[in-house]
CHARMM-style PDB file with segment names, atoms N, HN, CA, C and O in Angstrom:
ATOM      1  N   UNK     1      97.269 103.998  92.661  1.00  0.00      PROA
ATOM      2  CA  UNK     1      98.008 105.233  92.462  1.00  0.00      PROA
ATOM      3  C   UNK     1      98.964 105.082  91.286  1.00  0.00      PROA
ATOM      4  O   UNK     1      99.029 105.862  90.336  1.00  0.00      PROA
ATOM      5  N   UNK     2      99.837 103.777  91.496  1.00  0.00      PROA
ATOM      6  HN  UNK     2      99.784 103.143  92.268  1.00  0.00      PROA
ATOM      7  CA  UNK     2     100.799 103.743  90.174  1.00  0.00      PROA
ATOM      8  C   UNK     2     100.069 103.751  88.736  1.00  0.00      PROA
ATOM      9  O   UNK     2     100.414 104.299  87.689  1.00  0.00      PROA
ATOM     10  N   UNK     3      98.565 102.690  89.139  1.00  0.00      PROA
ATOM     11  HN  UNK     3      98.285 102.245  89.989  1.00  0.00      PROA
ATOM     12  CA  UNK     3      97.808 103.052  87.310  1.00  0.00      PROA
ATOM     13  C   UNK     3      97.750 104.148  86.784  1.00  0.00      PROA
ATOM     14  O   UNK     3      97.841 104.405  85.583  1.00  0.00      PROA
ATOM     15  N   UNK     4      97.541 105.095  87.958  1.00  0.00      PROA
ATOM     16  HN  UNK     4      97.466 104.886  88.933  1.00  0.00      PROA
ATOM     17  CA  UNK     4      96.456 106.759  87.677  1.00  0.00      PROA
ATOM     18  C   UNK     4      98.159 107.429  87.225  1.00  0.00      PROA
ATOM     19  O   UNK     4      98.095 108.379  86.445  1.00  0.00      PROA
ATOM     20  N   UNK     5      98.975 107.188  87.469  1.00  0.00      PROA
ATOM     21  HN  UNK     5      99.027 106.416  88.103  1.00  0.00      PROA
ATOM     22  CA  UNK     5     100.581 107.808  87.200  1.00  0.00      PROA
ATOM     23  C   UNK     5     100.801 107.807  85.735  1.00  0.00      PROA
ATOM     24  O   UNK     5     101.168 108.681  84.950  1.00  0.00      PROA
ATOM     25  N   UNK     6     100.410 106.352  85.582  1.00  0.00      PROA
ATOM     26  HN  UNK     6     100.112 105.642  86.220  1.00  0.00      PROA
ATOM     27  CA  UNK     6     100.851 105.554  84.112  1.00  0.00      PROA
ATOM     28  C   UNK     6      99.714 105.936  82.868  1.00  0.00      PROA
ATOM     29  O   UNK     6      99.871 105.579  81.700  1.00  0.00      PROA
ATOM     30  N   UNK     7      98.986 106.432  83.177  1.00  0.00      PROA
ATOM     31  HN  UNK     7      98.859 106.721  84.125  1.00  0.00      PROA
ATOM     32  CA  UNK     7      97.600 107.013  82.206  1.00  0.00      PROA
ATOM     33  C   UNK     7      97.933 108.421  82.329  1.00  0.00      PROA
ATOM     34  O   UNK     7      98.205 109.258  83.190  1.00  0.00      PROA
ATOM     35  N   UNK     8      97.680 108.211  80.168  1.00  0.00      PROA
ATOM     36  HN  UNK     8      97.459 107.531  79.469  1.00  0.00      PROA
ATOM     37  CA  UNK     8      98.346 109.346  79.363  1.00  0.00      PROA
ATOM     38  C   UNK     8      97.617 110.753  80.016  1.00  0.00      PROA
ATOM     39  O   UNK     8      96.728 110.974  80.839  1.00  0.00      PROA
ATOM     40  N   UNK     9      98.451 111.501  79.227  1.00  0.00      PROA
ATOM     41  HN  UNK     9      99.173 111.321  78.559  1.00  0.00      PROA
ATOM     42  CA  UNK     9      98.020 112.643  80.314  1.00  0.00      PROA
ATOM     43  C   UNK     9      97.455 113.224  81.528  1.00  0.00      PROA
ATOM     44  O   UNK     9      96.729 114.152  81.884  1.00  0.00      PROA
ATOM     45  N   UNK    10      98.227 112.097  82.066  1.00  0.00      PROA
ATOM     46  HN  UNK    10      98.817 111.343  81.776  1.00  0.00      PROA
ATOM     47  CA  UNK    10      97.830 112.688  83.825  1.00  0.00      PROA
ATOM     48  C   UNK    10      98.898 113.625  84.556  1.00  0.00      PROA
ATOM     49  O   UNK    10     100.086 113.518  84.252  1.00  0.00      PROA
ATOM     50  N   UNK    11      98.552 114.381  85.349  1.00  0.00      PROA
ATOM     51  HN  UNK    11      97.587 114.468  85.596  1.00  0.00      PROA
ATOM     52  CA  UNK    11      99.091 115.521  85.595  1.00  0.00      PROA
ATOM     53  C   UNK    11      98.984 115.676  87.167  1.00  0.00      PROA
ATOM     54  O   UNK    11      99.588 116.530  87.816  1.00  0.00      PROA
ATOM     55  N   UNK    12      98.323 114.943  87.561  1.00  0.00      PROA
ATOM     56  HN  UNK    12      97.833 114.249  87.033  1.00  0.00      PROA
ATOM     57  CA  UNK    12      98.538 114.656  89.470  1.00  0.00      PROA
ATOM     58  C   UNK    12      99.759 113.927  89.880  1.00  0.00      PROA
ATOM     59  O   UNK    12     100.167 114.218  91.005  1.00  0.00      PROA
ATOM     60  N   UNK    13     100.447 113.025  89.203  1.00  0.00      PROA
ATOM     61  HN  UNK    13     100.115 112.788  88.290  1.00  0.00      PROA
ATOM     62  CA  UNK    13     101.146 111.996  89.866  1.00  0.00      PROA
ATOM     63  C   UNK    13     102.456 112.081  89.077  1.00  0.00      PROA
ATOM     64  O   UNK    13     102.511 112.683  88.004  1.00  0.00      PROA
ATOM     65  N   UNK    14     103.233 111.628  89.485  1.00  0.00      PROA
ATOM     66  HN  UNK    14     103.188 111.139  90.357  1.00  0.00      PROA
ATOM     67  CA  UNK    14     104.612 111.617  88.922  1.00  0.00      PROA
ATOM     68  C   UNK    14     105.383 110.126  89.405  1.00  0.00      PROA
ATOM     69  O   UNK    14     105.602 110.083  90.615  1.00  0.00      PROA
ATOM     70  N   UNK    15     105.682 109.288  88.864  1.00  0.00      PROA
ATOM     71  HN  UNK    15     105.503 109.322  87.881  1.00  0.00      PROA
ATOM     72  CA  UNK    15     106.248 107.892  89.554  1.00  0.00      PROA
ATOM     73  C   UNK    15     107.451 107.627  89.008  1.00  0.00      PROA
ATOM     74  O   UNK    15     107.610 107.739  87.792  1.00  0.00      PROA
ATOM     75  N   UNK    16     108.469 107.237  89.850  1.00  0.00      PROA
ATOM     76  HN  UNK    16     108.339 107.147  90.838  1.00  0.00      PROA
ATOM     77  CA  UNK    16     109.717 106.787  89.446  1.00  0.00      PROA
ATOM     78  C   UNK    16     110.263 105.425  90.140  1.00  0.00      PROA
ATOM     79  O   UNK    16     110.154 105.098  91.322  1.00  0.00      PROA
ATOM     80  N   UNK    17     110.785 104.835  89.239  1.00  0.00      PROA
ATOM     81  HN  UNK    17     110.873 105.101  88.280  1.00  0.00      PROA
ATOM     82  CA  UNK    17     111.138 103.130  89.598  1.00  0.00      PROA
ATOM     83  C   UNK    17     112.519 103.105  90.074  1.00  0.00      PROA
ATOM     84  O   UNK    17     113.439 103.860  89.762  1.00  0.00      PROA
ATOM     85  N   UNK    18     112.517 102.364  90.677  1.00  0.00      PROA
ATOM     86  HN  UNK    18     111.769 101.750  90.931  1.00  0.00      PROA
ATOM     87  CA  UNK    18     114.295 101.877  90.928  1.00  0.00      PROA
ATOM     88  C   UNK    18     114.072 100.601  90.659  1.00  0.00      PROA
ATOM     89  O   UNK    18     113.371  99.779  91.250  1.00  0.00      PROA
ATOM     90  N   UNK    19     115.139 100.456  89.126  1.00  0.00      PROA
ATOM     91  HN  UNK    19     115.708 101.124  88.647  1.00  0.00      PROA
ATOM     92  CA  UNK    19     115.010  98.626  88.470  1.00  0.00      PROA
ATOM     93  C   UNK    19     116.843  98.269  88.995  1.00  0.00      PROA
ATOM     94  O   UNK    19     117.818  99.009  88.866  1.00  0.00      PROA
ATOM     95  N   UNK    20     116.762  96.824  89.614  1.00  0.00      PROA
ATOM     96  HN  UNK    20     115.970  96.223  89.719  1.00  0.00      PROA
ATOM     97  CA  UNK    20     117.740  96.100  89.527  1.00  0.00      PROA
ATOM     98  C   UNK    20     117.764  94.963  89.194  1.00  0.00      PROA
ATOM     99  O   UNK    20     117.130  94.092  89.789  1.00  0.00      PROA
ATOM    100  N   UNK    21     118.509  94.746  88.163  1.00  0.00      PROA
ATOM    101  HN  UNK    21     119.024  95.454  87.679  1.00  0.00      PROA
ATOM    102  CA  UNK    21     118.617  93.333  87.355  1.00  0.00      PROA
ATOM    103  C   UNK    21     116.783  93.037  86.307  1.00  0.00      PROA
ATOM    104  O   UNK    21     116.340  91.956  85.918  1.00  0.00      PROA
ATOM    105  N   UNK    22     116.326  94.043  86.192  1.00  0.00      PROA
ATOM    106  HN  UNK    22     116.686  94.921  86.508  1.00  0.00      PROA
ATOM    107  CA  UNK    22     115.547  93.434  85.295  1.00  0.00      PROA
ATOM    108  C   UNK    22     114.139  93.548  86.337  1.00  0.00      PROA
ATOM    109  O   UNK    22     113.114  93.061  85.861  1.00  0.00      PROA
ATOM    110  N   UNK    23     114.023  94.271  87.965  1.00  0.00      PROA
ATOM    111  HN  UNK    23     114.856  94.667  88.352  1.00  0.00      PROA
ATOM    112  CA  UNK    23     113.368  93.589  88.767  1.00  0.00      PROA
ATOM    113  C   UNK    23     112.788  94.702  89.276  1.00  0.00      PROA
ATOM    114  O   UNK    23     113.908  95.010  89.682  1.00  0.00      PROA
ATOM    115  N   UNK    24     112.062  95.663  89.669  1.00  0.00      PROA
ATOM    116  HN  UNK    24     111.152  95.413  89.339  1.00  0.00      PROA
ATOM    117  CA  UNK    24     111.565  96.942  90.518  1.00  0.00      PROA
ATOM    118  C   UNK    24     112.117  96.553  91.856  1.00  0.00      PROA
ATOM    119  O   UNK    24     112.082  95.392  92.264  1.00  0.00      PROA
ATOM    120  N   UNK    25     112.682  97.660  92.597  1.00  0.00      PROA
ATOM    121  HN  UNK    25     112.711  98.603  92.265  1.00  0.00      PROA
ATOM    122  CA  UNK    25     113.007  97.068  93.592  1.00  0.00      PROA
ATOM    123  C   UNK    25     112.790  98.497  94.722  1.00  0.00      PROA
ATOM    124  O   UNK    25     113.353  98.641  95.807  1.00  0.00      PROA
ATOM    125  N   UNK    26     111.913  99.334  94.139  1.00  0.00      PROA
ATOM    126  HN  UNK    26     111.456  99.217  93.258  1.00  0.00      PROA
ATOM    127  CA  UNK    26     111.250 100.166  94.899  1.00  0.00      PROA
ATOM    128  C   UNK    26     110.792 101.693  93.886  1.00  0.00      PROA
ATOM    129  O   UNK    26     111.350 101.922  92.813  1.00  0.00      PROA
ATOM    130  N   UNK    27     109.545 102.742  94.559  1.00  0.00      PROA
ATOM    131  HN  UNK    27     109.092 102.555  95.431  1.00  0.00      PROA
ATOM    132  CA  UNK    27     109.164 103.605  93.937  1.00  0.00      PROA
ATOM    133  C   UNK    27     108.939 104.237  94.528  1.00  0.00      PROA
ATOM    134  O   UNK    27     108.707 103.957  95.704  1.00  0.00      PROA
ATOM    135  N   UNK    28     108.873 105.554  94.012  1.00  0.00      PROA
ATOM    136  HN  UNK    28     109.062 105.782  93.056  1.00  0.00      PROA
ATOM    137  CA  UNK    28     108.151 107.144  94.675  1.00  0.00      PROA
ATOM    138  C   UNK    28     107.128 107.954  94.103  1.00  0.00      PROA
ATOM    139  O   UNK    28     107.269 108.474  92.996  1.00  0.00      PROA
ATOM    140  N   UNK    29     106.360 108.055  94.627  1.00  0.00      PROA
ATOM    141  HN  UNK    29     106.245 107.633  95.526  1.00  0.00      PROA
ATOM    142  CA  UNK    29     105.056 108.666  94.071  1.00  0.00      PROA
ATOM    143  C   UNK    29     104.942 110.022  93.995  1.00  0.00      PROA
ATOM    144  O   UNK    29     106.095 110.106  93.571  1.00  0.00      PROA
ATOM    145  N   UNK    30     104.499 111.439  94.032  1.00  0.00      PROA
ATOM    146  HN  UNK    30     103.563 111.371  94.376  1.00  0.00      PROA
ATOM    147  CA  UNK    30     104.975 112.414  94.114  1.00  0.00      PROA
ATOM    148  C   UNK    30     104.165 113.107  93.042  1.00  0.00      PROA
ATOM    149  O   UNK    30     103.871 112.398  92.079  1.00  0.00      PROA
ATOM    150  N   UNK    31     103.654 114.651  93.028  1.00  0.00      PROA
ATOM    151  HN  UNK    31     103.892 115.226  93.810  1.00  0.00      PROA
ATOM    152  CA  UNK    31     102.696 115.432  92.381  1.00  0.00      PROA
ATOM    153  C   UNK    31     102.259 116.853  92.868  1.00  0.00      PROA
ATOM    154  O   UNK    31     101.678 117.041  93.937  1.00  0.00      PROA
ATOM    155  N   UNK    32     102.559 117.723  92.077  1.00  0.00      PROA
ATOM    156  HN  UNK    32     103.031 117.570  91.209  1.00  0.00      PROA
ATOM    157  CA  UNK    32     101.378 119.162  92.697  1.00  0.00      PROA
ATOM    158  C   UNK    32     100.833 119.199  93.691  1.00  0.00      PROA
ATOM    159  O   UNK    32      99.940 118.357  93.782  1.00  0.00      PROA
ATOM    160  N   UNK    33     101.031 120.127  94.930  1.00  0.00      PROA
ATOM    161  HN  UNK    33     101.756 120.812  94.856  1.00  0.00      PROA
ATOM    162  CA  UNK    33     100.058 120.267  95.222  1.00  0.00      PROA
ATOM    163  C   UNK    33      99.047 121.337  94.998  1.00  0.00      PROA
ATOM    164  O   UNK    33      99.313 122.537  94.948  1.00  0.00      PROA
ATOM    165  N   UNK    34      97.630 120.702  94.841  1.00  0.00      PROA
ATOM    166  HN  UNK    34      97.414 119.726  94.881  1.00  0.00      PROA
ATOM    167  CA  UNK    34      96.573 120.805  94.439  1.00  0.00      PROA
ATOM    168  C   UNK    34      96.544 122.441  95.106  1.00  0.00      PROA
ATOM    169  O   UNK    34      96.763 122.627  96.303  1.00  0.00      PROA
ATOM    170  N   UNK    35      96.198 123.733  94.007  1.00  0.00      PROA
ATOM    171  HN  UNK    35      96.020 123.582  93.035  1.00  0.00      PROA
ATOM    172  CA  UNK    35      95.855 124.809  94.495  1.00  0.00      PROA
ATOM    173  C   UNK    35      96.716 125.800  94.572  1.00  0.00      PROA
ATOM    174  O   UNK    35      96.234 126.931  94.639  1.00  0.00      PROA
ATOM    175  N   UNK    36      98.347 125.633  94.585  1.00  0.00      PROA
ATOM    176  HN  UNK    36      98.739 124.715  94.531  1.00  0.00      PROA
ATOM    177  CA  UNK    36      99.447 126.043  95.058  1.00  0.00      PROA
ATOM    178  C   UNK    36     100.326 126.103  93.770  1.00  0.00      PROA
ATOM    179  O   UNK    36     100.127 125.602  92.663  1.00  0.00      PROA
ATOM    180  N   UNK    37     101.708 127.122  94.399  1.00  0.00      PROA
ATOM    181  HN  UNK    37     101.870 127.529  95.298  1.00  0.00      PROA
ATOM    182  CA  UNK    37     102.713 127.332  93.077  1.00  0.00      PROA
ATOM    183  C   UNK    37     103.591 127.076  94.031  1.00  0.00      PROA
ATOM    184  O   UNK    37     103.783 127.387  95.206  1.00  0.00      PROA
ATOM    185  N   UNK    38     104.251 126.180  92.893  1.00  0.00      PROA
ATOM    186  HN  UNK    38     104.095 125.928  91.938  1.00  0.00      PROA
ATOM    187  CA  UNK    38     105.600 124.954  93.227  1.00  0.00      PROA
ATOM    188  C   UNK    38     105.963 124.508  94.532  1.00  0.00      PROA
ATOM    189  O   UNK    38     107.124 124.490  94.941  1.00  0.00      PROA
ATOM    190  N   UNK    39     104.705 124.057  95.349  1.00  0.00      PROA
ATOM    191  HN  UNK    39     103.762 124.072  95.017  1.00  0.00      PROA
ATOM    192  CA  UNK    39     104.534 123.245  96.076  1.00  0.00      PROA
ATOM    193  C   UNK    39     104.594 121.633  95.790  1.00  0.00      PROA
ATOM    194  O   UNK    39     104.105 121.487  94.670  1.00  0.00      PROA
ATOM    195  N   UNK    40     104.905 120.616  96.212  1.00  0.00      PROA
ATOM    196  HN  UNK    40     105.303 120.735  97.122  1.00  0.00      PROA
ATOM    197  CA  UNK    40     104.755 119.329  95.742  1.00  0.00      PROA
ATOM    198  C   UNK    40     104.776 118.214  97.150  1.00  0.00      PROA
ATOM    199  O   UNK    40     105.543 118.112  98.108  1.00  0.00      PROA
ATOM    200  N   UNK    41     103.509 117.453  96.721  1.00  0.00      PROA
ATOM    201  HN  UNK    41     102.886 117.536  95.943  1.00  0.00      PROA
ATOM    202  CA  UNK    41     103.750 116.099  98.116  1.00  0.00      PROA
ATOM    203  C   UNK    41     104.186 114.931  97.578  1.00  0.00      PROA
ATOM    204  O   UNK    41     103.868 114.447  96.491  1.00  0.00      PROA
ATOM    205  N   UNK    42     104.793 114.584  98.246  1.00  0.00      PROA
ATOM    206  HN  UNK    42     105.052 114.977  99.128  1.00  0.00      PROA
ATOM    207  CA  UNK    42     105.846 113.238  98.197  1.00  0.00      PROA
ATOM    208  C   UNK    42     104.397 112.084  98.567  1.00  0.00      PROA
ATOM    209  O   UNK    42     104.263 112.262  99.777  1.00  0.00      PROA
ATOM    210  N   UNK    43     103.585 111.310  98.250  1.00  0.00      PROA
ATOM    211  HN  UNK    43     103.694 111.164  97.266  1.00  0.00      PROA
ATOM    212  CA  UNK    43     102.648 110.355  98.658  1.00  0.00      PROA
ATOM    213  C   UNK    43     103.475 109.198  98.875  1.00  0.00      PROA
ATOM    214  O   UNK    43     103.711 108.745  99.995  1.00  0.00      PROA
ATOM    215  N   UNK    44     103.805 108.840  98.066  1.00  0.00      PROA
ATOM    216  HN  UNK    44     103.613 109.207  97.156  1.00  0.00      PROA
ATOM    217  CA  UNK    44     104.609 107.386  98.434  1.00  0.00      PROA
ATOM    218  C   UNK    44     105.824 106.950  98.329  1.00  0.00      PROA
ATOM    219  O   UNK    44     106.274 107.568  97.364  1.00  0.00      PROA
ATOM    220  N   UNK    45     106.623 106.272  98.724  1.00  0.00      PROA
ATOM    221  HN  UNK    45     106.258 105.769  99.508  1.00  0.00      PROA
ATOM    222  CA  UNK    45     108.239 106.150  98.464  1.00  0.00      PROA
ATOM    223  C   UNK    45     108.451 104.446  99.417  1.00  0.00      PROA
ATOM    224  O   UNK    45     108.226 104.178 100.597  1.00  0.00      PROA
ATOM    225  N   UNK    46     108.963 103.590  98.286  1.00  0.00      PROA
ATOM    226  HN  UNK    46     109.147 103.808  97.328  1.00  0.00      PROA
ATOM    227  CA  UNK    46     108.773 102.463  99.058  1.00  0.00      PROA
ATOM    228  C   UNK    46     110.190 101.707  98.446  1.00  0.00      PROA
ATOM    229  O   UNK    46     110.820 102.053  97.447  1.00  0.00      PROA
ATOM    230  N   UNK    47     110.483 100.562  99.373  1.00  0.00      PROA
ATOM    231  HN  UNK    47     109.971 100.281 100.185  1.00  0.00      PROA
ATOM    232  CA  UNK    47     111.323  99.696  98.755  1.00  0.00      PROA
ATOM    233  C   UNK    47     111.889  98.176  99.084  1.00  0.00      PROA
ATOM    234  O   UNK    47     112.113  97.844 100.248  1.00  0.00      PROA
ATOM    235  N   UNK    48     112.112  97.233  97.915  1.00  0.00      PROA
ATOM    236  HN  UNK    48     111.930  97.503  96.970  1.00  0.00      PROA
ATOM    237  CA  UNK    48     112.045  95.757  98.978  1.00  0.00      PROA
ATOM    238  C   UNK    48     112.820  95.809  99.971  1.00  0.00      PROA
ATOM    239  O   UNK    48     113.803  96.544  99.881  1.00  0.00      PROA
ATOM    240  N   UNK    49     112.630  95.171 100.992  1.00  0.00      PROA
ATOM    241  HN  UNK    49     111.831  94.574 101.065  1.00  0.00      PROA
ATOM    242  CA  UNK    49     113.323  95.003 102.151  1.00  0.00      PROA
ATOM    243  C   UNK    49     114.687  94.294 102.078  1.00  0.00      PROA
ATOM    244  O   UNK    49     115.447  94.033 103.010  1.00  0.00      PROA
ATOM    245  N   UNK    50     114.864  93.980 100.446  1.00  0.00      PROA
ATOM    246  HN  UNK    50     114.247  94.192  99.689  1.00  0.00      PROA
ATOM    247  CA  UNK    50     116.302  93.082 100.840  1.00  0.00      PROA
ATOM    248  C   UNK    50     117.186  93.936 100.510  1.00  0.00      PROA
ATOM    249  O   UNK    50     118.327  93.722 100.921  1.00  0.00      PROA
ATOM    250  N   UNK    51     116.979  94.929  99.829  1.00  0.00      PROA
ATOM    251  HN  UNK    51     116.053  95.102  99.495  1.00  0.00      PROA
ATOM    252  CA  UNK    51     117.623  96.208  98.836  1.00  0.00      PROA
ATOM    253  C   UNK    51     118.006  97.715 100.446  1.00  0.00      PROA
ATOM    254  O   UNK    51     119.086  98.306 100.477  1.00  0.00      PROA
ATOM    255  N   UNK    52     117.001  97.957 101.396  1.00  0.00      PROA
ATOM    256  HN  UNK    52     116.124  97.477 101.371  1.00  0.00      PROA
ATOM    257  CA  UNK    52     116.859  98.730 102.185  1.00  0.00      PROA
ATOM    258  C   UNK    52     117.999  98.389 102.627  1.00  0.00      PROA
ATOM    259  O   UNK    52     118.440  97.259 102.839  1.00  0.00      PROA
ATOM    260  N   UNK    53     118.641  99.752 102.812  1.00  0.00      PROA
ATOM    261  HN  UNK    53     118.283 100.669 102.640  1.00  0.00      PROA
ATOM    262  CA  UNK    53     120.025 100.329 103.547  1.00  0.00      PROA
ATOM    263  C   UNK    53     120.736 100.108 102.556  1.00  0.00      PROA
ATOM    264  O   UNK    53     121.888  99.992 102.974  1.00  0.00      PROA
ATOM    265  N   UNK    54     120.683  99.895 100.699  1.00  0.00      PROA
ATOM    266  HN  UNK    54     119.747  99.990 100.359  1.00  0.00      PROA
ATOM    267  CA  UNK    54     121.491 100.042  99.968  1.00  0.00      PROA
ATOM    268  C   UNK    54     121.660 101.355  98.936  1.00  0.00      PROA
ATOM    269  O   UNK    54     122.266 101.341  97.865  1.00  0.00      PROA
ATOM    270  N   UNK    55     120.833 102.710  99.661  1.00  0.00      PROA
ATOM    271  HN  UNK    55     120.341 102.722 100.532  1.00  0.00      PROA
ATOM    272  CA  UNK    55     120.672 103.713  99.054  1.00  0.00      PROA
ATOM    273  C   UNK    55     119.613 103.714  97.492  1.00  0.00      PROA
ATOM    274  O   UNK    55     119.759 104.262  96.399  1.00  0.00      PROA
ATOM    275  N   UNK    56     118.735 102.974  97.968  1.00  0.00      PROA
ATOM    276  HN  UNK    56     118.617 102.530  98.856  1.00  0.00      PROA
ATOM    277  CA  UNK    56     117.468 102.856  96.828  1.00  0.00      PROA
ATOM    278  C   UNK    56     116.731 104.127  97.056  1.00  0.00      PROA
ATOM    279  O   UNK    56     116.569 104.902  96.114  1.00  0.00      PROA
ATOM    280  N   UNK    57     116.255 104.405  98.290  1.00  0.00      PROA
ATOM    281  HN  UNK    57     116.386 103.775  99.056  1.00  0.00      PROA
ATOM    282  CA  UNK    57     115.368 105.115  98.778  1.00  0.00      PROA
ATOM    283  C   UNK    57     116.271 106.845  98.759  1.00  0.00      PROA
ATOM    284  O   UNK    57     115.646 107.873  98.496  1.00  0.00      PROA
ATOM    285  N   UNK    58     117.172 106.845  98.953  1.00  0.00      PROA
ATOM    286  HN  UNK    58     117.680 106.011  99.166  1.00  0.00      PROA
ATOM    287  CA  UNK    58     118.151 108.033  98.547  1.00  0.00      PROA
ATOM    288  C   UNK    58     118.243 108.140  97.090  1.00  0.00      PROA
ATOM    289  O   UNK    58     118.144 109.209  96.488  1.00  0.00      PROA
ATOM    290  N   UNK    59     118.391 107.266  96.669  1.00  0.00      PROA
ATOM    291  HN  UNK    59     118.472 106.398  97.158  1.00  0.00      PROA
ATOM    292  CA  UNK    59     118.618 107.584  94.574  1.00  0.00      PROA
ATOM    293  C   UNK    59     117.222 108.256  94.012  1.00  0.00      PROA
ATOM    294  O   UNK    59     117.196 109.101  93.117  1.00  0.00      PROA
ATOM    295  N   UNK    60     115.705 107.569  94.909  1.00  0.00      PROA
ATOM    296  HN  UNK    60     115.727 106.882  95.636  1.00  0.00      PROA
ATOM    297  CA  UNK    60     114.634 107.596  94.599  1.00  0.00      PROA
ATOM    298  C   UNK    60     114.502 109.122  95.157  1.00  0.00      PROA
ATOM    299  O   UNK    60     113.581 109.804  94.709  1.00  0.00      PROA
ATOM    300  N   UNK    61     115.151 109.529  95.861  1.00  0.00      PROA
ATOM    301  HN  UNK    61     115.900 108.974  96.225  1.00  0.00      PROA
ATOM    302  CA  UNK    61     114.599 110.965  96.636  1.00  0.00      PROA
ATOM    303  C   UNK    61     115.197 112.051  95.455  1.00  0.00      PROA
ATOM    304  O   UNK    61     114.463 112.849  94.872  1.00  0.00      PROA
ATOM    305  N   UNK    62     116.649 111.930  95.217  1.00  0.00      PROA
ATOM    306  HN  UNK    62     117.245 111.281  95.690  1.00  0.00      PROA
ATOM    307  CA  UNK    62     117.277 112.397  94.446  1.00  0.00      PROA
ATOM    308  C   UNK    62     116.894 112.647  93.432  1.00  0.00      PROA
ATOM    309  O   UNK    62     117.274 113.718  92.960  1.00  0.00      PROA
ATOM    310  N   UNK    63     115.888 111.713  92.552  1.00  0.00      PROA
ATOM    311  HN  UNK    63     115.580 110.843  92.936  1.00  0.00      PROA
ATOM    312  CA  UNK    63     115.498 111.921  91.420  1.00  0.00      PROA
ATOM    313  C   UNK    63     114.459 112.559  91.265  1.00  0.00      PROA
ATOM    314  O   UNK    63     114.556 113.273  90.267  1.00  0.00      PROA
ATOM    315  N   UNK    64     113.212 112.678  91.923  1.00  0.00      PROA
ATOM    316  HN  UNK    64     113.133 112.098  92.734  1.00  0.00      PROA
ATOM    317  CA  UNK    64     112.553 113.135  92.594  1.00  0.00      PROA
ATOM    318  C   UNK    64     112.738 114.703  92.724  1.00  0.00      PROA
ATOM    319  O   UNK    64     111.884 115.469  92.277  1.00  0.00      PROA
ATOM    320  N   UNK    65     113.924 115.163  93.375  1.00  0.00      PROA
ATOM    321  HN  UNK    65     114.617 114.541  93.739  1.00  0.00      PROA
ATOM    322  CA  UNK    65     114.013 116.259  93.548  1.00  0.00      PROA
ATOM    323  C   UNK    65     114.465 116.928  92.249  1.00  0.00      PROA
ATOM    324  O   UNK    65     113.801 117.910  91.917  1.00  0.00      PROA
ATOM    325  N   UNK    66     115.618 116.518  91.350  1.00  0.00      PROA
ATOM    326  HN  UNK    66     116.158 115.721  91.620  1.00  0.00      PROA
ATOM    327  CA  UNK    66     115.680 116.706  90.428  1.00  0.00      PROA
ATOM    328  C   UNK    66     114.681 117.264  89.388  1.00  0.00      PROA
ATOM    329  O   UNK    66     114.642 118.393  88.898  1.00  0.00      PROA
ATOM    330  N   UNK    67     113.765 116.041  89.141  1.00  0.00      PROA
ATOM    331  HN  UNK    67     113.796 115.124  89.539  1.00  0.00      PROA
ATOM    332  CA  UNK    67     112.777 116.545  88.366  1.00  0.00      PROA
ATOM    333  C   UNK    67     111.535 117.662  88.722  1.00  0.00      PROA
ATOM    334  O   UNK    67     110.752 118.258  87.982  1.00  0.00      PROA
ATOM    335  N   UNK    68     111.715 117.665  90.137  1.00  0.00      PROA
ATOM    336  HN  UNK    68     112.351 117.181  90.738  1.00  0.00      PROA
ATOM    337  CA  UNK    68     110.938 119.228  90.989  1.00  0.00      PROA
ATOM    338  C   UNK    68     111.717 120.208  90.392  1.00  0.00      PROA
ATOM    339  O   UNK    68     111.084 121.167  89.951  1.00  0.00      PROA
ATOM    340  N   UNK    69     113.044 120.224  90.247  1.00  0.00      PROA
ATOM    341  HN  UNK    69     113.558 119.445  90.606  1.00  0.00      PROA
ATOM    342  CA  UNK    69     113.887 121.337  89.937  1.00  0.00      PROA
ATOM    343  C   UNK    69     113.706 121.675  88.892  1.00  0.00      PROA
ATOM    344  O   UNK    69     113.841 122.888  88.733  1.00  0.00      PROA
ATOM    345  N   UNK    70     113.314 120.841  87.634  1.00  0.00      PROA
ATOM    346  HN  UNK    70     113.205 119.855  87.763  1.00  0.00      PROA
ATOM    347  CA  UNK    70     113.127 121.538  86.250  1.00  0.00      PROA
ATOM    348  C   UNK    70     111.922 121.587  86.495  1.00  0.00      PROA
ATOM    349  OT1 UNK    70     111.147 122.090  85.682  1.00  0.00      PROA
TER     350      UNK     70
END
């Protein structure tokens, strides 16, 4: 899913990183849904387990929504 994100002009997927220190430390996957106006599914949203409960997964939602908004 993250390759098909990262290849130019793709238009299904949308991916955003959360980097700390140089390191990914979780992502959210997210795209159109297929057929519909300004609908969108959230597919994936993940993060390391040593980082969880430090608001990774909240920054990742946030941004996320953001970029739904424009």
């Amino acid at each position: 899913v993250i390759d098909a994100a990262l290849t130019p002009n793709n238009h299904d997927y949308q991916v955003r990183c959360a980097v700390r220190d140089g390191r990914v430390v979780g992502y959210v996957c997210y795209g159109p849904t297929p057929m519909t106006a300004g609908t969108f599914d959230l597919y994936w949203i993940a993060s390391d387990p040593l980082v969880r409960g430090q608001g990774v997964g909240a920054a990742l939602v946030s941004a996320m929504e953001g970029d739904i908004r424009r």
